[in-house]
C-alpha positions, 0 to 999 in steps of 0.5 A: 475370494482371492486375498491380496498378500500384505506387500501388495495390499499396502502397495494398494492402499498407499496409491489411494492414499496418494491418489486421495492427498493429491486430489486434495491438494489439486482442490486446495491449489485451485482454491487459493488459485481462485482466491488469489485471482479474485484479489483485486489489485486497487485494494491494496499497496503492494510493497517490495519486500525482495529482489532476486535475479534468476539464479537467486542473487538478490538485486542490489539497486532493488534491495528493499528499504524499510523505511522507504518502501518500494510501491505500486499503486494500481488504481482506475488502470494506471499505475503509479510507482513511489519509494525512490526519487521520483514517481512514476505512473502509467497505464497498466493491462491485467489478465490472468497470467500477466501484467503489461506495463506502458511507458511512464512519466516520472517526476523530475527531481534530483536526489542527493541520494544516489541509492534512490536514483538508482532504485528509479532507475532500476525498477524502470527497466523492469517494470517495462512491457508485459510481465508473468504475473502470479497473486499469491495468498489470501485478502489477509496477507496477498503477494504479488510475484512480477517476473521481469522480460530479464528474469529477475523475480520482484515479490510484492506484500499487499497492504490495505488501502484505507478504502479496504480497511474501511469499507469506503472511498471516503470524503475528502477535507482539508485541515489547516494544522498549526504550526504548534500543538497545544494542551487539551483535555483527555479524560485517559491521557494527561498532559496530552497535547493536540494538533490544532485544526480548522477546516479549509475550503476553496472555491471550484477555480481552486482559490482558498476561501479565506476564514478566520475560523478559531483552532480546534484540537485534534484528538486523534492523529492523521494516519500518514502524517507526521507534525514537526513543531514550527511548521504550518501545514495545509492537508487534503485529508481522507475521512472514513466512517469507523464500524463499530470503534471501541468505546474510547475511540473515534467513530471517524478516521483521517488518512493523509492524502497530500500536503498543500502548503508547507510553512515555517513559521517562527515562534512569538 
């Protein structure tokens, strides 16, 4: 029996070894590959989280903001683009290493902000034509990587849309919110002041149904939206159902779609 010499035979048992962890990471990489070609792109927004050119310099005019974030929406294959001045939407074609992007309609306002007129500007000129498309990550944490026709390389984070967080598309309700918040009882917060609603409804032509129905609290927020005292608002709202709230919470939630009507009303 011939005896492999101690430089050889470790020579051999670290080829297995490598041939072993490459074989291993061949299966890991297709695994999350596949993971990653399953995400479903309309089951999430996809916020800007950097911009960098194609020696790694980041793009100024698409410099993310957080407050303001960049976001692409896909959905029924359009796409539409918010964050900057205007919006932007458009049809969309997907396959499995690109995402083809048609011409878009945008919005025509004018912004005193000229960072967001060029970050319109800016991420028109990219997002234009068929673009190398990679999906990275899990359903917990997905990117996105677009490489535009000039090279620049645009990463995107994937957020839940409430549909994804909440198992359904959910049914749409309008709330009249009053101009002020009122006190009302909480048997965990004291002194908590509520938004006062009541429910709007319109006919299939689109004219309100006028109702004299009496304010009812709120005793949650509307994810999405913010109140300022004084004004009066009118909301197309999104209800979810809640699996399994805890015991304090409500078994439903409101997500924030539009804003109707818009109102300052002066205090008595």
């Amino acid at each position: 029996m011939k005896i492999l010499a101690p430089a050889l035979l470790c020579l051999v048992l670290a080829a297995c070894a490598s041939n072993t962890a490459s074989d291993a990471e061949r299966d890991a990489a297709k695994e999350a590959g596949t993971a990653s070609a399953d995400l479903r792109l309309d089951a999430y927004h996809w916020r800007l989280v950097s911009a960098q050119d194609q020696d790694g310099q980041p793009v100024a005019a698409l410099a993310p903001d957080a407050k303001r974030p960049l976001q692409l929406d896909f959905n029924s294959g359009r796409v539409s683009v918010s964050g900057g001045c205007n919006r932007a939407s458009g049809r969309y074609t997907r396959d499995a290493e690109s995402i083809g992007f048609d011409d878009m309609s945008h919005t025509l306002m004018a912004c005193a902000d000229r960072r967001l007129m060029e970050l319109d500007s800016a991420i028109g000129e990219r997002l234009h034509g068929s673009l190398k498309a990679r999906l990275e990550g899990g359903s917990d944490a997905p990117s996105l990587l677009l490489t535009a026709a000039n090279g620049d390389h645009l990463r995107f984070e994937g957020h839940p849309t409430p549909a994804t967080r909440y198992g359904g598309e959910g049914a749409t309700v309008f709330f009249e919110v009053a101009p002020q918040r009122a006190a009302c009882s909480h048997p965990l917060i004291p002194n908590m002041q509520c938004l006062q609603v009541r429910e709007r409804r319109y006919q299939p032509n689109g004219v309100a149904i006028k109702s004299d129905a009496a304010w009812q609290p709120l005793y949650q927020d509307i994810e999405g939206y913010t109140h300022e005292d004084g004004v009066r608002n009118v909301l197309r709202v999104k209800k979810y159902d809640v699996k399994n709230p805890p015991a304090d919470a409500s078994s439903v939630a409101y997500v924030l779609d539009m804003v109707v009507e818009s109102e300052i009303v002066a205090k008595k």
